[in-house]
mmCIF file as gemmi writes it, N, C-alpha and C atoms, coordinates in Angstrom:
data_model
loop_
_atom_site.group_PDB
_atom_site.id
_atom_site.type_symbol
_atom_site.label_atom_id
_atom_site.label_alt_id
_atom_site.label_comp_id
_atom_site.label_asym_id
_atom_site.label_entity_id
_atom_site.label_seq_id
_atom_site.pdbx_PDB_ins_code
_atom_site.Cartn_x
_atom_site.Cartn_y
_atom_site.Cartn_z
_atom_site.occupancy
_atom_site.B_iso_or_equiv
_atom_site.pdbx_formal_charge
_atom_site.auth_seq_id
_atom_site.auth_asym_id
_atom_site.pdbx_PDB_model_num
ATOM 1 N N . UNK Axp A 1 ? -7.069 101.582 89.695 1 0 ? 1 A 1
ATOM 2 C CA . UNK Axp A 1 ? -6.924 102.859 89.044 1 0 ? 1 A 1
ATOM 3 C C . UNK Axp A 1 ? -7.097 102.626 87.539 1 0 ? 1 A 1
ATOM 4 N N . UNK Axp A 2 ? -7.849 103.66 86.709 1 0 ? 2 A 1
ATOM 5 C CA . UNK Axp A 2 ? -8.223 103.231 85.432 1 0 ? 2 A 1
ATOM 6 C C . UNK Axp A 2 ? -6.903 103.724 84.839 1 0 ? 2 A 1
ATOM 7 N N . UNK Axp A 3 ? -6.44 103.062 83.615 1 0 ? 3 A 1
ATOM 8 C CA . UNK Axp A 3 ? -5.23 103.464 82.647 1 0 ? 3 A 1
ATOM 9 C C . UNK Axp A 3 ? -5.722 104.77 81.993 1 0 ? 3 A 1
ATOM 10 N N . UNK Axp A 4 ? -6.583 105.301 81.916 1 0 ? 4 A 1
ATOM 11 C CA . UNK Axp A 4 ? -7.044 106.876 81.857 1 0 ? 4 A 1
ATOM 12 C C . UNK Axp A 4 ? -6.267 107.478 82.669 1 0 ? 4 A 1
ATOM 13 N N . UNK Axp A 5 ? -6.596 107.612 83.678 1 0 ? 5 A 1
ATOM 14 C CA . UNK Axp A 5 ? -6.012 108.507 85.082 1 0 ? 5 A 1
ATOM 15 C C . UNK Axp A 5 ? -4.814 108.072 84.889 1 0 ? 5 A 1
ATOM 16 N N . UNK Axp A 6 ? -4.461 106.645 84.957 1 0 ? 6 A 1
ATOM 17 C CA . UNK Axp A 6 ? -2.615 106.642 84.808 1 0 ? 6 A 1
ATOM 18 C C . UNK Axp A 6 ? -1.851 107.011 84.113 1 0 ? 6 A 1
ATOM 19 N N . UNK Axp A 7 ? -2.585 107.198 82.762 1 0 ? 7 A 1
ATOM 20 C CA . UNK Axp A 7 ? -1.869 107.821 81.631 1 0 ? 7 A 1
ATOM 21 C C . UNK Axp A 7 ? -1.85 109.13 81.779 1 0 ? 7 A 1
ATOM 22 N N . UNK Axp A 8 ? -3.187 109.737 82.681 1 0 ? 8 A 1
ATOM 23 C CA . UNK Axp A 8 ? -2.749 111.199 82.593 1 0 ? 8 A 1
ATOM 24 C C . UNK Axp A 8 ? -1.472 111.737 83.611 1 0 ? 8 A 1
ATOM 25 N N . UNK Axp A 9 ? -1.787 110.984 84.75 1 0 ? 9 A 1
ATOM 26 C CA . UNK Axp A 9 ? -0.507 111.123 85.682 1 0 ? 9 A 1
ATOM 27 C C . UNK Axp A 9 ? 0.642 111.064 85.046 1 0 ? 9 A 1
ATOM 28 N N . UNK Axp A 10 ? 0.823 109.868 83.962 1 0 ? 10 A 1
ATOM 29 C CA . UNK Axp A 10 ? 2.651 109.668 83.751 1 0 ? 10 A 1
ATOM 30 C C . UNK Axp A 10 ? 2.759 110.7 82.602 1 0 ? 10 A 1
ATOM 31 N N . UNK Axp A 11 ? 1.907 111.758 82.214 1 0 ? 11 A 1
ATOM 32 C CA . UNK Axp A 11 ? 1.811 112.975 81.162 1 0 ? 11 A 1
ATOM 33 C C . UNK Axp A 11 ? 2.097 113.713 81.871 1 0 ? 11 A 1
ATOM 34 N N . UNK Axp A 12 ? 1.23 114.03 83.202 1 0 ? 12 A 1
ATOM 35 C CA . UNK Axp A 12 ? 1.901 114.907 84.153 1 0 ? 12 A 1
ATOM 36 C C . UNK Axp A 12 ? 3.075 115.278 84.619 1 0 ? 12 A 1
ATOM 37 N N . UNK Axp A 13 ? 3.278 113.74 85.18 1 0 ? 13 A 1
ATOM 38 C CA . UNK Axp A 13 ? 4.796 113.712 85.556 1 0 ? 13 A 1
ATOM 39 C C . UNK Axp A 13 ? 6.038 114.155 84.724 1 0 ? 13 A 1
ATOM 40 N N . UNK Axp A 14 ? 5.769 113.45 83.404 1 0 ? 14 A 1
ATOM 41 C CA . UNK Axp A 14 ? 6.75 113.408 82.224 1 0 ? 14 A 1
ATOM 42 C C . UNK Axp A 14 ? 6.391 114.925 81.984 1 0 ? 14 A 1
ATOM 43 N N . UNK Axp A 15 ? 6.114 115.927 82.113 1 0 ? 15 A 1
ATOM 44 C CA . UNK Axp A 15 ? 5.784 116.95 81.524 1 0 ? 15 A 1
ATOM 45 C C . UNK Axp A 15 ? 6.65 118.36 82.449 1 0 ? 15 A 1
ATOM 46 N N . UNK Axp A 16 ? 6.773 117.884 83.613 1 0 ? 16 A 1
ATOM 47 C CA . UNK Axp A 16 ? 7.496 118.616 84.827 1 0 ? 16 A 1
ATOM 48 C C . UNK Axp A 16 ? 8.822 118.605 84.435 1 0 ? 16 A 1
ATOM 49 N N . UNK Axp A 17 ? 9.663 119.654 85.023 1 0 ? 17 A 1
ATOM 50 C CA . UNK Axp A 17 ? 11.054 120.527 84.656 1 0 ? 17 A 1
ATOM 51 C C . UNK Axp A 17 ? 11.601 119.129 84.622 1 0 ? 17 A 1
ATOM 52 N N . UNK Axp A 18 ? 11.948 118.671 86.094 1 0 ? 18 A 1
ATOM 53 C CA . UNK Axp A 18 ? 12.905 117.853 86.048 1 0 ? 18 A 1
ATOM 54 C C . UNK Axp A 18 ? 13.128 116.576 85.256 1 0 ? 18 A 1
ATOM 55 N N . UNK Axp A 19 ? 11.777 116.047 84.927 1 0 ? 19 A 1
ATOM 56 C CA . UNK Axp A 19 ? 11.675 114.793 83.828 1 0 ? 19 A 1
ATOM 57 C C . UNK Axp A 19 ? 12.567 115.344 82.634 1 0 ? 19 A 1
ATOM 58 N N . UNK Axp A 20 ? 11.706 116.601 82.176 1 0 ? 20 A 1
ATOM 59 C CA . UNK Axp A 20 ? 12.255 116.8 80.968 1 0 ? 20 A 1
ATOM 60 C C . UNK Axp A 20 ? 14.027 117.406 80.306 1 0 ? 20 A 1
ATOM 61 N N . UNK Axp A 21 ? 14.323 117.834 81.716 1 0 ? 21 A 1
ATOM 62 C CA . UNK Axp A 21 ? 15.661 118.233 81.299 1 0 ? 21 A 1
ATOM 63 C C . UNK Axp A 21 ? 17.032 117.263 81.393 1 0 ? 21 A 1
ATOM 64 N N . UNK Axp A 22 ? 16.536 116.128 82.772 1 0 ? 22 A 1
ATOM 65 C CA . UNK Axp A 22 ? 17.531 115.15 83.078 1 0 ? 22 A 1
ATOM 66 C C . UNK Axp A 22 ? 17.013 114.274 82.871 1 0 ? 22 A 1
ATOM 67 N N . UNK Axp A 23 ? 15.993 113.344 81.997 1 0 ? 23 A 1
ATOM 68 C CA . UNK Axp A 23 ? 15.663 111.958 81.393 1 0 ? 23 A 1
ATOM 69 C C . UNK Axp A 23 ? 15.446 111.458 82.34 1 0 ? 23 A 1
ATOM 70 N N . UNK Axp A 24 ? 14.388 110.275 82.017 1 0 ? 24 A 1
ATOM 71 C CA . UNK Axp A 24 ? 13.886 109.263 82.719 1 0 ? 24 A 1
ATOM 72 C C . UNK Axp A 24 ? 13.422 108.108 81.794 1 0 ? 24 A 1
ATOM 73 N N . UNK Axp A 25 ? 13.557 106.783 82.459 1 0 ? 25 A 1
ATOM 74 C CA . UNK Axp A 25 ? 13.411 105.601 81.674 1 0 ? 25 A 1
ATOM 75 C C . UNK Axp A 25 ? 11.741 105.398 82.283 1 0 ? 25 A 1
ATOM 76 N N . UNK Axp A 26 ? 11.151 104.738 81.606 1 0 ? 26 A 1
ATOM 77 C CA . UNK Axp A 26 ? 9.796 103.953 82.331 1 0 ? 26 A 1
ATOM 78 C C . UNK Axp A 26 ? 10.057 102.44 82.215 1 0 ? 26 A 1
ATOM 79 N N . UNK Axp A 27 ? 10.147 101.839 83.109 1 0 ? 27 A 1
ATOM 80 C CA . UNK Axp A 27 ? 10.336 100.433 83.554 1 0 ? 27 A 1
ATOM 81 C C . UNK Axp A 27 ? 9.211 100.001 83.741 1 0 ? 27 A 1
ATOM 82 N N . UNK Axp A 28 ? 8.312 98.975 82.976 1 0 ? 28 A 1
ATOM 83 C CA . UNK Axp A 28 ? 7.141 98.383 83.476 1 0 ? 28 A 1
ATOM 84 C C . UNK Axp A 28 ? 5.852 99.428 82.697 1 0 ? 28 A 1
ATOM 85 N N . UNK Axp A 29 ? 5.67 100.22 82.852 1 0 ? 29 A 1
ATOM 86 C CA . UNK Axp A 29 ? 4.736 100.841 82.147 1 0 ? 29 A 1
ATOM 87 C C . UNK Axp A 29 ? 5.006 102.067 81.101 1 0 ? 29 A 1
ATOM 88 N N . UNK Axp A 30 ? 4.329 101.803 80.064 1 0 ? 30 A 1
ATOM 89 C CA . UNK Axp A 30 ? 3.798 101.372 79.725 1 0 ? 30 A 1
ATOM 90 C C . UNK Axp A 30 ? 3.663 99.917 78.976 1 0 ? 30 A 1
ATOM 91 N N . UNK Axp A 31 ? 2.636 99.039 79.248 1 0 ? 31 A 1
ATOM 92 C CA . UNK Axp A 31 ? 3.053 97.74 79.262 1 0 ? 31 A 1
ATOM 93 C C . UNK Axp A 31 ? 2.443 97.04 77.87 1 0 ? 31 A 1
ATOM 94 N N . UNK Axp A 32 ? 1.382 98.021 77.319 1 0 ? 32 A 1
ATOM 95 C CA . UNK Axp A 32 ? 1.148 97.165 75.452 1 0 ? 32 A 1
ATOM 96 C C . UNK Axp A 32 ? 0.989 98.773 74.876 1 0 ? 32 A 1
ATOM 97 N N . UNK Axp A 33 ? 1.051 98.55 73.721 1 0 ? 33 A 1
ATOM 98 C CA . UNK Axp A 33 ? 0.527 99.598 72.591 1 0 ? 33 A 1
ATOM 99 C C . UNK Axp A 33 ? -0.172 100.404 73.422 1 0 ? 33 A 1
ATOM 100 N N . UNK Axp A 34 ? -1.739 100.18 73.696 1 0 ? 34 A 1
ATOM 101 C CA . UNK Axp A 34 ? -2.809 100.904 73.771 1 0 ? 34 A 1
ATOM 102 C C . UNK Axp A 34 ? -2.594 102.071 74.861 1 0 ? 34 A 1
ATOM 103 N N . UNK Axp A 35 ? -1.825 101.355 76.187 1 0 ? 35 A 1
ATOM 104 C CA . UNK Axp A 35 ? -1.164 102.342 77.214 1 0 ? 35 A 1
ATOM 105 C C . UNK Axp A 35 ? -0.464 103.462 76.771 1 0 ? 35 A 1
ATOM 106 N N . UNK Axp A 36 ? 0.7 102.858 75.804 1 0 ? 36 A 1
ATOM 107 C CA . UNK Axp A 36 ? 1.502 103.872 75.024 1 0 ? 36 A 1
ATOM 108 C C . UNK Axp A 36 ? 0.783 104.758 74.336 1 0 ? 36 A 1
ATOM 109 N N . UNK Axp A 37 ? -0.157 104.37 74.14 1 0 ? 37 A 1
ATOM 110 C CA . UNK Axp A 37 ? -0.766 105.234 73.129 1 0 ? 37 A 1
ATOM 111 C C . UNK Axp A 37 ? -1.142 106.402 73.828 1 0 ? 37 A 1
ATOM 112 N N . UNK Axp A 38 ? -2.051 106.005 74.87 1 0 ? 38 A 1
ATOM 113 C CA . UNK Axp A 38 ? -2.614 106.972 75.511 1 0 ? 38 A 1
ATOM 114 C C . UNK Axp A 38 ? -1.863 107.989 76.319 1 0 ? 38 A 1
ATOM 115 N N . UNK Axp A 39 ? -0.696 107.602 76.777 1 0 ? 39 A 1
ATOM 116 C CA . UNK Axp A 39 ? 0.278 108.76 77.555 1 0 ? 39 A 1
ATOM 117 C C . UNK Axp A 39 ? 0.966 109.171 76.638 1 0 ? 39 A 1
ATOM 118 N N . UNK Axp A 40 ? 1.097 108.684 75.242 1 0 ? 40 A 1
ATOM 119 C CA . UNK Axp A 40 ? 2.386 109.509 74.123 1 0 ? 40 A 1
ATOM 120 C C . UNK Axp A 40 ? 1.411 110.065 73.375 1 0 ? 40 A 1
ATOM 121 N N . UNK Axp A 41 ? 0.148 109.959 73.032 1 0 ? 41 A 1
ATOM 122 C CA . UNK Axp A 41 ? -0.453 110.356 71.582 1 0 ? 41 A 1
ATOM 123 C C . UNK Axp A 41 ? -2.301 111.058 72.075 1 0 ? 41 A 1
ATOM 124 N N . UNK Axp A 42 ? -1.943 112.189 72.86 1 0 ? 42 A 1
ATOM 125 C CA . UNK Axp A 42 ? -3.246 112.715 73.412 1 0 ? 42 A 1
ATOM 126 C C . UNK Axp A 42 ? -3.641 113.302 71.517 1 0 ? 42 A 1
ATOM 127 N N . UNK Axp A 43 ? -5.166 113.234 71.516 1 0 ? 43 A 1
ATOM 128 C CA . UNK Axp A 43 ? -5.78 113.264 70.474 1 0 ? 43 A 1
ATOM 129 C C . UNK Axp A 43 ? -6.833 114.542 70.612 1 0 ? 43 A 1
ATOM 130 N N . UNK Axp A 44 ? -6.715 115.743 70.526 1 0 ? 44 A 1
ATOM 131 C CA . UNK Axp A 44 ? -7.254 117.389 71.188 1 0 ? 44 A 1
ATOM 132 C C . UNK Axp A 44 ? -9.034 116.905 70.347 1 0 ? 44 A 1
ATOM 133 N N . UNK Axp A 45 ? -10.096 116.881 71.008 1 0 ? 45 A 1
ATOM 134 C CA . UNK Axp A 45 ? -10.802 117.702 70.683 1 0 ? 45 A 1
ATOM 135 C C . UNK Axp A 45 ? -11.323 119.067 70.193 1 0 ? 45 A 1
ATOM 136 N N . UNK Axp A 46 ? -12.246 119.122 68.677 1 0 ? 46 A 1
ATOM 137 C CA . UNK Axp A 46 ? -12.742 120.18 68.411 1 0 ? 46 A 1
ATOM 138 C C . UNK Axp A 46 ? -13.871 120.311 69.265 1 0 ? 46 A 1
ATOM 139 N N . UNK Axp A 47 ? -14.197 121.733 69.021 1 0 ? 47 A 1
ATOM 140 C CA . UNK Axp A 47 ? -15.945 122.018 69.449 1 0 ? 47 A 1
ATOM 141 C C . UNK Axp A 47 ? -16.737 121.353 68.904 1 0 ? 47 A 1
ATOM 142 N N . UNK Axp A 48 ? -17.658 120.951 70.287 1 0 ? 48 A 1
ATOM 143 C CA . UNK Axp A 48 ? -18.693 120.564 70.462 1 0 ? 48 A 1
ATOM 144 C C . UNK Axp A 48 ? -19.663 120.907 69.089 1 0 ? 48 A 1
ATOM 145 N N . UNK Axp A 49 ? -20.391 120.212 67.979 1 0 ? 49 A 1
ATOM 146 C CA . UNK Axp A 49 ? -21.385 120.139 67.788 1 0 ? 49 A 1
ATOM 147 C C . UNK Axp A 49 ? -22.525 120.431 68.166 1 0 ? 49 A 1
ATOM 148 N N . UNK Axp A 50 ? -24.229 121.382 67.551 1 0 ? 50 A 1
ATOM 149 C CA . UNK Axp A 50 ? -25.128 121.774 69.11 1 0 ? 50 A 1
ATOM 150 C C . UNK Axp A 50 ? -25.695 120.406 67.801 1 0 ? 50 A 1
ATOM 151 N N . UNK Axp A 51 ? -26.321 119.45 68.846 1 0 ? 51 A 1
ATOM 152 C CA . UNK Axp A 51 ? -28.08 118.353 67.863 1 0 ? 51 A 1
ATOM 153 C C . UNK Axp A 51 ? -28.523 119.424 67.26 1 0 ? 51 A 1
ATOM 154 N N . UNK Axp A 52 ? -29.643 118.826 66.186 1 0 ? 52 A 1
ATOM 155 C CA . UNK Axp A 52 ? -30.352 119.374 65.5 1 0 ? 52 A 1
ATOM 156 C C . UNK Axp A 52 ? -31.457 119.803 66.87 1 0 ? 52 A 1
ATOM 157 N N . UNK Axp A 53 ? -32.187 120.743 65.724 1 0 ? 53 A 1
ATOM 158 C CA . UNK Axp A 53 ? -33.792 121.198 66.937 1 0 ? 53 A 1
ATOM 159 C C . UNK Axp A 53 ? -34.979 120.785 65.767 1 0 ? 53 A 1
ATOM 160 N N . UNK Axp A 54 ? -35.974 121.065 66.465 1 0 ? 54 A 1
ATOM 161 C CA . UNK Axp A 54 ? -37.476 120.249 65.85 1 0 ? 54 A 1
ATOM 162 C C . UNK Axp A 54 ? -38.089 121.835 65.526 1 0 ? 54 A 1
ATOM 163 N N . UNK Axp A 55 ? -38.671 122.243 64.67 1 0 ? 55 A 1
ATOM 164 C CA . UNK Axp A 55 ? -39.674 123.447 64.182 1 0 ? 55 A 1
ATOM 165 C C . UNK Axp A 55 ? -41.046 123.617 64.715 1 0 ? 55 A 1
ATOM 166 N N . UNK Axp A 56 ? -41.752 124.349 64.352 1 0 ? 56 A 1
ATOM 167 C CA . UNK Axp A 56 ? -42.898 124.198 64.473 1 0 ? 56 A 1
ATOM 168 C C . UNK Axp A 56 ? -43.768 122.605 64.233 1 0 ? 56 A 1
ATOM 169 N N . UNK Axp A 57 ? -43.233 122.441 62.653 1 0 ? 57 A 1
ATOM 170 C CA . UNK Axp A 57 ? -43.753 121.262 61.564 1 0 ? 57 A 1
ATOM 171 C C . UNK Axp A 57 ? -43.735 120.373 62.508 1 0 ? 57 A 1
ATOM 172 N N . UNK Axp A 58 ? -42.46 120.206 63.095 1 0 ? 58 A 1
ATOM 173 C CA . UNK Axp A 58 ? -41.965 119.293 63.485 1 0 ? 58 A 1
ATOM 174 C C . UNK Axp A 58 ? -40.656 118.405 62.476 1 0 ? 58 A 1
ATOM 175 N N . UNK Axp A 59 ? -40.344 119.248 62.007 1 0 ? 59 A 1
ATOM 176 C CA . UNK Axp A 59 ? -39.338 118.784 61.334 1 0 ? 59 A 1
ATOM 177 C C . UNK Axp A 59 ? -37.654 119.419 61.741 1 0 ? 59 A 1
ATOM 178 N N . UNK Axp A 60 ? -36.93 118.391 60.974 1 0 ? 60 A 1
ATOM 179 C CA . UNK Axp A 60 ? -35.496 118.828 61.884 1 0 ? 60 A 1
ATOM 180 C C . UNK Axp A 60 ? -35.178 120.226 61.56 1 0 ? 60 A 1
ATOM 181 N N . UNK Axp A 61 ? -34.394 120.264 62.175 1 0 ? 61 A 1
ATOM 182 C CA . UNK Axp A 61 ? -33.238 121.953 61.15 1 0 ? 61 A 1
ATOM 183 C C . UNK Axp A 61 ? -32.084 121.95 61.838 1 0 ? 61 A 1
ATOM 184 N N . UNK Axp A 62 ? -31.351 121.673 61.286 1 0 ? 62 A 1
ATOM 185 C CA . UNK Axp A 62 ? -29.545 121.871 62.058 1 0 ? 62 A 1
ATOM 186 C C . UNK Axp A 62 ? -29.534 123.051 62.557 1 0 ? 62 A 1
ATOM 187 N N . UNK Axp A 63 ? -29.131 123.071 63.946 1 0 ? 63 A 1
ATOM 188 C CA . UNK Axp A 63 ? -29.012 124.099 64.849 1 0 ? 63 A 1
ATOM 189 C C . UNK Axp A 63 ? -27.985 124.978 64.576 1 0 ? 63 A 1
ATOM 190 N N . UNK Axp A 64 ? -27.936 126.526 64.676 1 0 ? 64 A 1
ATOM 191 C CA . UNK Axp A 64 ? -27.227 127.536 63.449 1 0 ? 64 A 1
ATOM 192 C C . UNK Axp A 64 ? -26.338 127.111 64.628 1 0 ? 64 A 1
ATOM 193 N N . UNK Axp A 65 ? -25.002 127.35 64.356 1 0 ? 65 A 1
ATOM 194 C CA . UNK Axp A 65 ? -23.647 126.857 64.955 1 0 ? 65 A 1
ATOM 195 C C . UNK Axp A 65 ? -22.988 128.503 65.269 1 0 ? 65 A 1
ATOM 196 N N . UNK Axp A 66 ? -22.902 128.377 66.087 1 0 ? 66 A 1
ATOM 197 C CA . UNK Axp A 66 ? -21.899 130.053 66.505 1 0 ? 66 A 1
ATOM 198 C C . UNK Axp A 66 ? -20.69 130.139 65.845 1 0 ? 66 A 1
ATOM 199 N N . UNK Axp A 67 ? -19.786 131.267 65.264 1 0 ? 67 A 1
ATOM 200 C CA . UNK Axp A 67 ? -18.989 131.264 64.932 1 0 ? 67 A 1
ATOM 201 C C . UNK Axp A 67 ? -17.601 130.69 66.251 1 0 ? 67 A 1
ATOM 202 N N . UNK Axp A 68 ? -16.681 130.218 66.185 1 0 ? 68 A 1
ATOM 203 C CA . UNK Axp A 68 ? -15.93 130.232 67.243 1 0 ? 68 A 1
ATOM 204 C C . UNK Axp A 68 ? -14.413 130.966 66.986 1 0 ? 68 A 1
ATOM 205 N N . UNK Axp A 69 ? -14.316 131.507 68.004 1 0 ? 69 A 1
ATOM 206 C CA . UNK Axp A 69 ? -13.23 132.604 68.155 1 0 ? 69 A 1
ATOM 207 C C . UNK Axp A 69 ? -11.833 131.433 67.833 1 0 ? 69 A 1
ATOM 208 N N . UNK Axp A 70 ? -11.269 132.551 67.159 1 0 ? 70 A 1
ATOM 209 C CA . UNK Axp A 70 ? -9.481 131.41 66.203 1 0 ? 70 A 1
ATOM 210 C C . UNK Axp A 70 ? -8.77 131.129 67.62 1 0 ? 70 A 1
ATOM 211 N N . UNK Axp A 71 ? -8.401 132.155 68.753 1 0 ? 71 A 1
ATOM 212 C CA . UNK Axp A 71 ? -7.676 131.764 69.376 1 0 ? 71 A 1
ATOM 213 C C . UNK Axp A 71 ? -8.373 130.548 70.476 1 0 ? 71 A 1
ATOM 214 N N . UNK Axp A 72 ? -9.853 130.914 70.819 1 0 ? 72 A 1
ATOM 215 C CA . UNK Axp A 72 ? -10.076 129.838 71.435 1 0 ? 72 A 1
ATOM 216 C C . UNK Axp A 72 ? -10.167 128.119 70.754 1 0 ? 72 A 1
ATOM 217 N N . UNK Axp A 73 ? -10.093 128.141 69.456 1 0 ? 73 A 1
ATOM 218 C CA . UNK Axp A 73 ? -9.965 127.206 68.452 1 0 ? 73 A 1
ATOM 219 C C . UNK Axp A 73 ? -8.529 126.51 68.495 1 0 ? 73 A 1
ATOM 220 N N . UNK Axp A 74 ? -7.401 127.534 68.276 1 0 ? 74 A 1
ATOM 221 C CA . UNK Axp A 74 ? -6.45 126.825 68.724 1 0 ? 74 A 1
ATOM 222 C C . UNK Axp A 74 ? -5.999 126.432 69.992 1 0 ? 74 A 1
ATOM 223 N N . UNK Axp A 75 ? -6.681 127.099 71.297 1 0 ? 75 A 1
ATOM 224 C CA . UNK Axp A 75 ? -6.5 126.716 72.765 1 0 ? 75 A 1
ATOM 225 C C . UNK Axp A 75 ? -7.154 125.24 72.746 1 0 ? 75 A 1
ATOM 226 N N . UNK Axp A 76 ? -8.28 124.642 71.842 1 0 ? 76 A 1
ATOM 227 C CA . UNK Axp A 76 ? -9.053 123.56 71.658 1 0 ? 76 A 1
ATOM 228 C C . UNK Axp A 76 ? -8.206 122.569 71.498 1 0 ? 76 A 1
ATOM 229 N N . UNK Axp A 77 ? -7.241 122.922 69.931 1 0 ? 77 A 1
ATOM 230 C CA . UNK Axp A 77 ? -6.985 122.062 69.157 1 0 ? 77 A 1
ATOM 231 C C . UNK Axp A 77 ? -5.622 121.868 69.874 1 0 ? 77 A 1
ATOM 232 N N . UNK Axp A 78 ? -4.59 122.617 70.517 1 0 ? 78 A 1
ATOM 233 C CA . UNK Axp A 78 ? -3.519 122.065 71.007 1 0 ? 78 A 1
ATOM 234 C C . UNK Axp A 78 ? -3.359 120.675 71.646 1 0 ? 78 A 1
ATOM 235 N N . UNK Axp A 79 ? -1.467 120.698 71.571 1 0 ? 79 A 1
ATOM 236 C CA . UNK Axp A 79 ? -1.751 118.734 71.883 1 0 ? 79 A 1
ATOM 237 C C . UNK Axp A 79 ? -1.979 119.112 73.481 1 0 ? 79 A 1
ATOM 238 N N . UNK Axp A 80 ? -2.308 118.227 74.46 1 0 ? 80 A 1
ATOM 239 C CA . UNK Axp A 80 ? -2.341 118.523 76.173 1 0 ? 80 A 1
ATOM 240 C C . UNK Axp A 80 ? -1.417 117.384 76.648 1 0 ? 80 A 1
ATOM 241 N N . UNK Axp A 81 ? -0.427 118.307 77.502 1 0 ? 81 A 1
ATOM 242 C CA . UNK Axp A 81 ? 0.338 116.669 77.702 1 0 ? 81 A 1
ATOM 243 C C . UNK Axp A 81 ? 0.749 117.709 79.069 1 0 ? 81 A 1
């Protein structure tokens, strides 16, 4: 099982009523930094970037970017745990 998926599981878990109201210890995992990291410190993606596009010329032009709606911006930017 990749420490991706495990980290999201023990986010899962840790995230449910009963974890959070009556405590729980983790024994054994997480087992260095990088684990910890990943089940304590989710990091939210912004929107997607579009590539540039090519012209006629053939030359670049940064692709006009849509405005993006505030609330779906902050549905983006929240932490996910």
């Amino acid at each position: 099982m990749s420490n991706e998926l495990l980290s999201e599981a023990f986010r899962w878990r840790l995230s449910r009523n009963d974890c959070q109201n009556r405590g729980y210890v983790l024994d054994g995992y997480p087992i260095c930094y990088m684990t910890a990291e990943q089940v304590f410190f989710v990091i939210p993606e912004g929107p997607k970037k579009k590539p540039p596009v090519l012209n006629e010329e053939g030359e670049l032009v940064p692709a006009e970017e849509e405005p993006v709606d505030e609330e779906e911006l902050k549905e983006l930017l929240k932490p996910k745990f």
